[in-house]
N, C-alpha and C positions, 0 to 999 in steps of 0.2 A: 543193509545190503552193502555188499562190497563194490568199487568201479571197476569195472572189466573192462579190458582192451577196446571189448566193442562198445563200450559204453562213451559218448562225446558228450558227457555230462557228469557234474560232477553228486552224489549222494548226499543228502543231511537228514536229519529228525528233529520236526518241529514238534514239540509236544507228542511226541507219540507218530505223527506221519511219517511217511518215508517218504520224498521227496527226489528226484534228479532233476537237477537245474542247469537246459543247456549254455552257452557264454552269451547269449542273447539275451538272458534272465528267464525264459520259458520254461515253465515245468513240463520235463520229456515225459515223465514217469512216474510212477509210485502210486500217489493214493487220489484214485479216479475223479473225486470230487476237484480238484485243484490241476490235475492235468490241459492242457494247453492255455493255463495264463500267469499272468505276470507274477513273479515271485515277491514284486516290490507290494501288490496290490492283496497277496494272502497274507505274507506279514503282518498287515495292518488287523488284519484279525486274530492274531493272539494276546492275549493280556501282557505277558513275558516273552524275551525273547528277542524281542527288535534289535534292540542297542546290540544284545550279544552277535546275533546274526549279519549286522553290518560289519561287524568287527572283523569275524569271521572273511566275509566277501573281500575287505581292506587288508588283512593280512595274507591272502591269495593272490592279491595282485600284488605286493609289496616282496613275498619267494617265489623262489625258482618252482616251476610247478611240479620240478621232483621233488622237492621235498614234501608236499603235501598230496601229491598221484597216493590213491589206492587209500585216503584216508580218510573217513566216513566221519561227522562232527555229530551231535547228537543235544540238544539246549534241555535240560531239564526244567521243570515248575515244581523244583522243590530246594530246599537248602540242603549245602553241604555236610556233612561230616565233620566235627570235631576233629583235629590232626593232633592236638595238643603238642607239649616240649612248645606251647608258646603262640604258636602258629595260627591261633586262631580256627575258623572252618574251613572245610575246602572249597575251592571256586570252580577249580578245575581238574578233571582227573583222565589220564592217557592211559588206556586199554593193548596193551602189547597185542594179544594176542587175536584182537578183533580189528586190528589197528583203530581205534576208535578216539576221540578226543570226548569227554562230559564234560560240558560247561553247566554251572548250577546258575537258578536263580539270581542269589546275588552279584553276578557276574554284570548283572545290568545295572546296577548303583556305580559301578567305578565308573570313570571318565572316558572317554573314548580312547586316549593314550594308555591308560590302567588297563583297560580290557583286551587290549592289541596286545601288549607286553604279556597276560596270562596267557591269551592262546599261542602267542609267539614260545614260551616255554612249553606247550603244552606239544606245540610241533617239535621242538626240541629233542622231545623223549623219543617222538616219532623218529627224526633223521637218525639218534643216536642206534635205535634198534635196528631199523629196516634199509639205512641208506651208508653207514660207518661198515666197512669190513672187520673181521676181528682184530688183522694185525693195524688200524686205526685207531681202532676202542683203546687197544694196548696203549697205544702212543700217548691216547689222552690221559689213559691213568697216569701215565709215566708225570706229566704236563699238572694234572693237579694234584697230584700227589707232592710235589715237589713245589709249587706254589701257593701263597694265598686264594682261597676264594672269593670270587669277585661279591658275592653278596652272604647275607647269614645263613640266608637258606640254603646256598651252595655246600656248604660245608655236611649236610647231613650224608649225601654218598653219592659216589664218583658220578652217578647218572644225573642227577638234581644238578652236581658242580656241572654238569655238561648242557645242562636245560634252561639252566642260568646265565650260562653263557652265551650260546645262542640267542636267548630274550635280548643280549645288550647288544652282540654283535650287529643282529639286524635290527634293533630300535635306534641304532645311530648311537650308542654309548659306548664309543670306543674307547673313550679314555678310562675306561675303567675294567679293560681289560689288557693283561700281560701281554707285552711284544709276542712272547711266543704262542700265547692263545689267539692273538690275531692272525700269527701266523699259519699255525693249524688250519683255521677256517676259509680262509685265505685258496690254502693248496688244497684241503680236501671239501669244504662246501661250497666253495663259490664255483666249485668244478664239477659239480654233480648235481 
């Protein structure tokens, strides 16, 4: 399900449910069985899922909540896909067009800082699609085109090098990224 205007809550999918969870932790909506209680206390009944789902909540409050409005997360109970060129499986995968976040399984082996850092990328893709204008996008290719990328993963195409950056900006690793990549984020995310 998508958030709608009218909607004072935010959407996820636990294992298949579909859930809206208002900022009280109440479940407004979704799947009848779970409707008016505590989301801390249905948690506890999935096998998968927890660690990812706090993450989730943690990295919520840690952005602006334009950058995550209208964005649906979804925790799988299955592993990821092979990426290969190195990369291992995948953990997490960003749905343009459903605006959607998929976290896999193994998402709940990382550490609690590992796991903030994927879905912090994974909002990345989000701000870069639905929240950057196009003459912005431009400026960023301009931006890493012209510089190194901040990580190895960066380097496979200008939206990754944008997904990447974002992860370090808001996880506090600033020094590792370029005067002018801070500054970008700076005048166009910390203002939107």
């Amino acid at each position: 399900k998508n958030l709608t205007e009218k909607d004072d809550c935010e959407w996820i999918t636990i294992s298949g449910s579909h859930i809206c969870i208002g900022g009280d932790g109440i479940i407004k909506k979704g799947a009848g069985t779970f409707k008016g209680r505590n989301i801390n206390d249905v948690k506890k009944s999935f096998n998968s899922g927890t660690h990812t789902f706090d993450g989730i909540n943690n990295v919520r409050k840690q952005l602006k909540q334009s950058h995550t409005k209208g964005l649906n997360f979804q925790i799988l109970d299955q592993k990821g896909n092979k990426l290969g060129l190195g990369y291992g499986e995948m953990v997490g995968y960003y749905n343009r067009g459903q605006k959607q976040i998929k976290l896999y399984r193994q998402v709940d082996e990382f550490s609690d800082e590992g796991r903030e850092r994927i879905i912090k990328h994974e909002v990345g893709h989000h701000t870069y699609n639905w929240l950057l204008n196009s003459q912005e996008r431009v400026e960023w290719r301009k931006i890493a085109k012209k510089e190194n990328s901040p990580t190895e993963y960066a380097k496979l195409t200008i939206e990754e090098d944008f997904a990447e950056s974002y992860m370090l900006y808001y996880s506090d690793s600033l020094e590792t990224l370029s005067k002018e990549r801070l500054e970008f984020f700076k005048k166009y995310m910390d203002t939107k």
